[in-house]
C-alpha positions in Angstrom: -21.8 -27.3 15.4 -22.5 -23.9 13.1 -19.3 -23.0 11.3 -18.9 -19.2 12.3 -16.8 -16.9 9.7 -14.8 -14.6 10.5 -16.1 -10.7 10.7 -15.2 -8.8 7.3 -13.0 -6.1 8.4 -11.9 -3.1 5.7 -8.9 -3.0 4.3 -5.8 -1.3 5.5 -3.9 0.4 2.9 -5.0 4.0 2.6 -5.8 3.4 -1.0 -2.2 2.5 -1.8 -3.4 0.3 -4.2 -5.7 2.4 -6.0 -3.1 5.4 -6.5 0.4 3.4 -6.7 1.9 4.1 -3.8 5.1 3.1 -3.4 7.3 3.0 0.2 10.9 4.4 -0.7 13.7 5.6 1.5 15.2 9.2 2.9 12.2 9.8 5.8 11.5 13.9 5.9 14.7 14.0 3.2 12.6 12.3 0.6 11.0 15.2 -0.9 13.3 17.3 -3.2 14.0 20.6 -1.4 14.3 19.3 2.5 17.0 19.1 4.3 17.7 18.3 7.7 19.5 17.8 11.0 19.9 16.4 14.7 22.4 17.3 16.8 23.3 17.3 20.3 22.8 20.4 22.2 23.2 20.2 26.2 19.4 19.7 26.3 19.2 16.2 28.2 20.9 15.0 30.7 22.5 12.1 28.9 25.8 13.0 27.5 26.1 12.8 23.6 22.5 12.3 23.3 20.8 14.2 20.1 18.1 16.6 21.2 17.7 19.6 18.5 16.3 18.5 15.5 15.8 20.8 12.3 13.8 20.2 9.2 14.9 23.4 6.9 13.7 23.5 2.9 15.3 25.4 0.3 13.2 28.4 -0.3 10.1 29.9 1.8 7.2 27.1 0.6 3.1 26.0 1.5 3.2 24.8 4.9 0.1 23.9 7.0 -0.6 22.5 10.9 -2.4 21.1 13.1 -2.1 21.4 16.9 -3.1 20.3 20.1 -6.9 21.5 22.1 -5.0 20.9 25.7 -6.2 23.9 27.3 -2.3 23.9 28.6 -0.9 24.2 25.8 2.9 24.9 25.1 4.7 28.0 24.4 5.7 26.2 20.8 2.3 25.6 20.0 1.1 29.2 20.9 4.0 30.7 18.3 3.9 28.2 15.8 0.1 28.0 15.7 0.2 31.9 15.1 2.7 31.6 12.4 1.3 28.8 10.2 -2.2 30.1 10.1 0.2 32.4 6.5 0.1 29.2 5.1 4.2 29.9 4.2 7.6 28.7 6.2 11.0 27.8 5.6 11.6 25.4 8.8 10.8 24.1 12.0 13.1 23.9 14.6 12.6 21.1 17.8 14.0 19.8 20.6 13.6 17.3 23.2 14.0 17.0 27.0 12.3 20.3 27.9 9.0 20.7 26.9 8.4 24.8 27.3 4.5 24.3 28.9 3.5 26.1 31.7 6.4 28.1 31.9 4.4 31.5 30.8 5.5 34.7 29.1 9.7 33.9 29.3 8.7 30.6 27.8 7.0 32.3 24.6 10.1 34.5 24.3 12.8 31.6 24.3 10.7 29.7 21.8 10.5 33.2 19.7 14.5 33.9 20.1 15.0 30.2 18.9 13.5 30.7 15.9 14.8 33.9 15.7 18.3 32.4 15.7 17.3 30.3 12.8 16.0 32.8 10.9 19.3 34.6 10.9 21.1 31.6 10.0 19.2 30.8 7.2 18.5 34.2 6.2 15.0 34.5 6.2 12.3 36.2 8.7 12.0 35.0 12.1 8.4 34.6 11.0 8.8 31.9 8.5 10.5 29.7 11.3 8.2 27.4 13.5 9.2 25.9 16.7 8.3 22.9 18.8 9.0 21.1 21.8 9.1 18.2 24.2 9.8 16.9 27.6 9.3 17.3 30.6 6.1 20.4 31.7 6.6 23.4 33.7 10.7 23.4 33.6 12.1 26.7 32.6 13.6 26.3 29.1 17.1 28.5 28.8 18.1 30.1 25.5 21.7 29.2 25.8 21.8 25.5 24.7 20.3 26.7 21.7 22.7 29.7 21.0 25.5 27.5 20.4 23.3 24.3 19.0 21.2 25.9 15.9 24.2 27.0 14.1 26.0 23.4 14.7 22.3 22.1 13.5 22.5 24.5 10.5 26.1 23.5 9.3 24.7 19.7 9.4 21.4 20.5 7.3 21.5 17.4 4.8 19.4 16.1 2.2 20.5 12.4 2.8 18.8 9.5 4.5 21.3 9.4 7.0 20.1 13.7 8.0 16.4 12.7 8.3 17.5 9.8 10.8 19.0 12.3 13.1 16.6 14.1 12.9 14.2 11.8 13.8 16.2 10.5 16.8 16.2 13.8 18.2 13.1 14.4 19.1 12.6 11.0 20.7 11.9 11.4 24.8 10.8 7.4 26.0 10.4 6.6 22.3 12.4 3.4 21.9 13.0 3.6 18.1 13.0 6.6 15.7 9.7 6.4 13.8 10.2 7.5 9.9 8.2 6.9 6.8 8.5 8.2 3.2 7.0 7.0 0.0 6.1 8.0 -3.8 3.4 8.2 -6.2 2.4 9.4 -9.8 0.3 12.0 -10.1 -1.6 12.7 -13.0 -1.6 15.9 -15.2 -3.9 17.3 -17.5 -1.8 17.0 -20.5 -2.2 13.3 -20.0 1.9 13.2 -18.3 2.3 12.4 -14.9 4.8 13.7 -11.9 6.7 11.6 -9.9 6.1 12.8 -6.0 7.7 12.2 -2.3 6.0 12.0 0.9 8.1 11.8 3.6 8.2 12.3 7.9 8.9 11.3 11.1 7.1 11.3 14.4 8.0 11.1 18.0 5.5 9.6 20.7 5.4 6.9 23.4 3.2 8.3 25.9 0.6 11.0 26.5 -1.2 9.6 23.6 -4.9 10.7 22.7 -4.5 13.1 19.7 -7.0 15.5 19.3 -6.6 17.0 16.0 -2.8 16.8 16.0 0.0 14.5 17.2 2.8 14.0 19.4 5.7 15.5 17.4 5.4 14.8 13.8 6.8 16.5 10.8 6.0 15.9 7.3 7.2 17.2 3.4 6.2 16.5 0.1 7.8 18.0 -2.9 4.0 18.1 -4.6 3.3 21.4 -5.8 0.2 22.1 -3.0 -1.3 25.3 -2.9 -2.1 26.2 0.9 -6.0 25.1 0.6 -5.0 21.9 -0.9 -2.0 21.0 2.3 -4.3 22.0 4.8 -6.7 19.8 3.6 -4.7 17.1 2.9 -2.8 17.3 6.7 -6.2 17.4 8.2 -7.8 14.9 6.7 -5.4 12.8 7.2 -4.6 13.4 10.8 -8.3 12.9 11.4 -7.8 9.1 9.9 -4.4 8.4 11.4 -3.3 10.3 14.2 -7.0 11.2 15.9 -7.0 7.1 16.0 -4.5 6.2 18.0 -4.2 5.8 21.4 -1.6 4.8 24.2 -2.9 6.0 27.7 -6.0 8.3 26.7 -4.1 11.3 27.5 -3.7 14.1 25.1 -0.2 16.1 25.8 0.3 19.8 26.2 2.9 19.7 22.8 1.3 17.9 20.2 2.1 19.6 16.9 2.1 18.4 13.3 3.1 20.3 10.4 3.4 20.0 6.7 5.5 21.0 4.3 4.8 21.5 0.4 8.3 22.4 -1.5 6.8 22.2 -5.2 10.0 20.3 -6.4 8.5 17.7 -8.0 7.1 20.6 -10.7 4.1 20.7 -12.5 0.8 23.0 -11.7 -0.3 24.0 -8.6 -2.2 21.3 -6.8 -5.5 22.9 -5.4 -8.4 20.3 -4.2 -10.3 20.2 -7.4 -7.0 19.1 -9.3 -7.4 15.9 -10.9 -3.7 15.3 -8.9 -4.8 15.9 -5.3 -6.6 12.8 -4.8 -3.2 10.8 -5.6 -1.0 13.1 -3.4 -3.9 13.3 -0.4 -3.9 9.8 -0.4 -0.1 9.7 0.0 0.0 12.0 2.6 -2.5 9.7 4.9 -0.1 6.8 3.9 2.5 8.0 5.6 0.6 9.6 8.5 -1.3 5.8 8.9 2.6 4.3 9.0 3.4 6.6 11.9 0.5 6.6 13.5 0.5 2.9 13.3 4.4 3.0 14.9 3.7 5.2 17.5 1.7 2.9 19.0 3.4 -0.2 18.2 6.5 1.8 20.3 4.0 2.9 23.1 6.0 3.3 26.3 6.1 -0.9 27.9 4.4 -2.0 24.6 4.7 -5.6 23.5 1.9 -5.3 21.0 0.2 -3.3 18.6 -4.1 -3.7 19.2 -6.1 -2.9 16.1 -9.6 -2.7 17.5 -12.2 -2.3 14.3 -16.1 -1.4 14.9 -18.6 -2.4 12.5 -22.0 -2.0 12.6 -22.4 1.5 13.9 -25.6 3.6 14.0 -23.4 6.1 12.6 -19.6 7.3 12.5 -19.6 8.9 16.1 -21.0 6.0 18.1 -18.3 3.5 16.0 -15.9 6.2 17.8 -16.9 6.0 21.1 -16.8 2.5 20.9 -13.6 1.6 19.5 -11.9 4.0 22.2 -13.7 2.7 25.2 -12.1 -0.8 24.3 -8.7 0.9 23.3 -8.7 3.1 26.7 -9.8 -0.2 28.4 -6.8 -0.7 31.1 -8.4 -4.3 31.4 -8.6 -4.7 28.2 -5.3 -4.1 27.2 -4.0 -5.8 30.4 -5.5 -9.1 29.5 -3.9 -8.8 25.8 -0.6 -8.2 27.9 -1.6 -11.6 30.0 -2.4 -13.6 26.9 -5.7 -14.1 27.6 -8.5 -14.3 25.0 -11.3 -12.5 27.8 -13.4 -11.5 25.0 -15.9 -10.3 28.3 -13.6 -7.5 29.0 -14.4 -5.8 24.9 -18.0 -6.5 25.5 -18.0 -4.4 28.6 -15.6 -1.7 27.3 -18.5 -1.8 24.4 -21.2 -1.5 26.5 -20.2 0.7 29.3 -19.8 3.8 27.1 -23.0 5.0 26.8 -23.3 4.0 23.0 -27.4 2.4 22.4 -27.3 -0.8 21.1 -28.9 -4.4 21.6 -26.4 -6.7 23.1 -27.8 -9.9 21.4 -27.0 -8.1 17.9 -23.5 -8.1 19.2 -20.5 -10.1 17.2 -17.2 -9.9 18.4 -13.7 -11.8 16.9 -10.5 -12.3 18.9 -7.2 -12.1 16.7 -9.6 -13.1 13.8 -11.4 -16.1 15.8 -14.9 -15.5 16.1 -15.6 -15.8 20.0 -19.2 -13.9 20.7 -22.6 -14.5 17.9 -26.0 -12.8 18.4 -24.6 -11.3 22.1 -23.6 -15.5 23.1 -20.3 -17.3 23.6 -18.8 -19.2 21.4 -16.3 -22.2 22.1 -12.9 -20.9 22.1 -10.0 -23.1 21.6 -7.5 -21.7 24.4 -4.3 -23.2 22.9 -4.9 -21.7 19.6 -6.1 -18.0 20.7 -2.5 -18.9 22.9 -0.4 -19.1 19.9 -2.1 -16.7 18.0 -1.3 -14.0 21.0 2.7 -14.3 20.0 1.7 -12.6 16.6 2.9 -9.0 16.8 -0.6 -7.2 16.1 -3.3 -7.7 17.8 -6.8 -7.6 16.4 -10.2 -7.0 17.9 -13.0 -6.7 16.3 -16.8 -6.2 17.3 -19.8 -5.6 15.5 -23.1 -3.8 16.9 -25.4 -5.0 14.4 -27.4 -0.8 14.4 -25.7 0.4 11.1 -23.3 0.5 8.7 -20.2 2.7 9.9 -17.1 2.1 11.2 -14.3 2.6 12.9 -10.7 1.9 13.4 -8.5 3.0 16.4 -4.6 1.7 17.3 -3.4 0.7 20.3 -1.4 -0.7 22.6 -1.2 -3.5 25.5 -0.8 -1.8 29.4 2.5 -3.6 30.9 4.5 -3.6 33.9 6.9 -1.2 32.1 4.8 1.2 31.5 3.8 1.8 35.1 8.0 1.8 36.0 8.7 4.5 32.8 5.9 6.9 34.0 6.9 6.3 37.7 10.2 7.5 37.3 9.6 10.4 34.2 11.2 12.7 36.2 14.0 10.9 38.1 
């Protein structure tokens, strides 16, 4: 019998390698010139439960974002999309358990007096402050929870590890764990020294998952000195690799916001994208965004697995796409990884329902790295091992189409019982 190898997959480390990237501790705190907080204000239901969250840096610095396309999107997102088109702010203020969408005019002027509040504690313009928001849509959000919690928020603005936590854990809805990354990196200078930089963040998101040029919840900071140009580049090209690739339920939420913070404390000249330093710090930025993005669906609402699905072999970069989601989005799909079973017939018809051209019989496809499919024909599988090799905690599909040379790579997660009881009783 023909010894089949293995399909050659990319490698998964964001050029981490290449550049020295190193993970370190302090989440959204990493970066010199953040501080940060998470507090309870009255917000949830739950009593003691932390649900304001406030990233807040020194001075006025770069900041960039990226947003959600829903057509419904959120009073946040209308005022903080507005603001960050300056390319300058001094915080962001969120909360969880309400998330201000659909709730018209009075909901763009509670998300406007919060930051408004902020402003006049920190003593800067109510301009400079950007606001965002989740939970449940079309609930009127009241202002008076957050009279009396962004000045408790403000008094607990920290640069510590122990700040960004909280701060992370309050903006979680049916996230079961608070999801934070940070790491470092030298950049190099043209006087032949080097600065040491941060990346740091945390994002919040379980379910309503499809990004479309944005993410759940997700803040991020670096103390690289980034001019505007160079964060907005950076945030969005990264977002497009990360974020834009993950997907829990095929649904893209009303809320999604992610913004970037530059505070310049790690000195040195201003990092614009022809500086011989923004490669480095660009690819430290998608680091990070790849480790959320990566957790977020790991912690997809029910999860019990993360599902890498890889496609190789693409005509070109938008069919690899389409591809890779069909077999993400697959509810039978991601029920049979759920089930344990190795139905390797369920990716090929994901594959080929999706209206992507290709000849089936130029078709490879490997289950958690056992080659199962050749030339569009089965292979033998041994059951018991693709059995054991299911109690791994990521799970890894690959296909190849055998029309090109692109690829793609999108994260998922399996569909469980759970996730049909959290989403059955979201409101109860």
């Amino acid at each position: 019998m023909k010894d089949y190898r293995p399909l050659e997959l990319p490698e998964q480390d964001c050029g981490q390698q290449d550049y020295g990237i190193v993970p370190c501790d302090g989440g959204i705190c990493a970066a010199e010139g953040v501080r940060a907080a998470g507090v309870c204000a009255g917000l949830r239901k739950e009593p003691g439960r932390l649900d304001l969250s406030l990233v807040a840096l020194d001075k006025t610095s770069v900041c960039a974002g990226v947003f959600t396309q829903n057509r419904f999107c959120a009073a946040p997102v209308q005022v903080s999309r507005e603001r960050v088109a300056n390319g300058k702010a001094r915080a962001i203020v969120l909360n969880s358990g309400n998330a201000n969408a659909s709730t018209g005019a009075p909901g763009v002027q509670v998300a406007k007096q919060t930051t408004a509040l902020v402003a006049d504690e920190l003593g800067c313009a109510e301009e400079e402050v950007l606001v965002a928001s989740t939970g449940v849509i079309g609930a009127p959000l009241a202002i008076d929870r957050f009279i009396t919690g962004v000045p408790a928020a403000v008094r607990e603005l920290d640069g510590t590890p122990e700040a960004a936590h909280r701060a992370a854990r309050a903006v979680m809805t049916t996230d079961t764990v608070a999801k934070e990354s940070s790491c470092e990196v030298e950049l190099p200078c043209p006087d032949g020294k080097t600065v040491r930089a941060h990346v740091g963040g945390f994002v919040k998101g379980s379910g309503m998952i499809m990004p479309n040029m944005a993410t759940m919840l997700c803040v991020l900071s670096t103390d690289a000195p980034l001019t505007s140009e160079a964060a907005h580049e950076a945030l969005l090209s990264s977002v497009k690799q990360t974020f834009n690739k993950v997907t829990v339920d095929s649904d893209t939420s009303t809320n999604d916001t992610c913004v970037l913070f530059a505070s310049g404390r790690a000195g040195g000249a201003p990092i614009d994208v022809d500086s011989m330093s923004y490669p480095a710090i660009a690819a430290a930025i998608r680091w990070v965004c790849e480790d959320l993005a990566r957790k977020v669906a790991t912690d997809g609402e029910g999860a019990t697995k993360l599902v890498t699905v890889d496609v190789l072999g693409a005509a070109n970069d938008e069919d690899a796409e389409t591809v890779a989601r069909a077999i993400a989005n697959s509810p039978l799909v991601k029920t049979a990884i759920f089930g344990h079973d190795a139905n390797w017939g369920r990716v090929a018809m994901a594959a080929g329902k999706c209206g992507v051209d290709f000849d089936q019989y130029n078709v490879d496809i490997d289950l958690l790295g056992v080659p199962v499919l050749r030339a569009g024909l089965p292979l033998p599988m041994d059951e018991e091992d693709l059995l054991r090799r299911f109690e791994e905690d990521e799970i890894r599909i690959a296909i190849s189409l055998g029309e090109g040379k692109s690829h793609a790579r999108v994260w998922t997660c399996d569909l469980t019982h759970e996730y049909v009881t959290i989403n059955g009783d979201y409101r109860t």
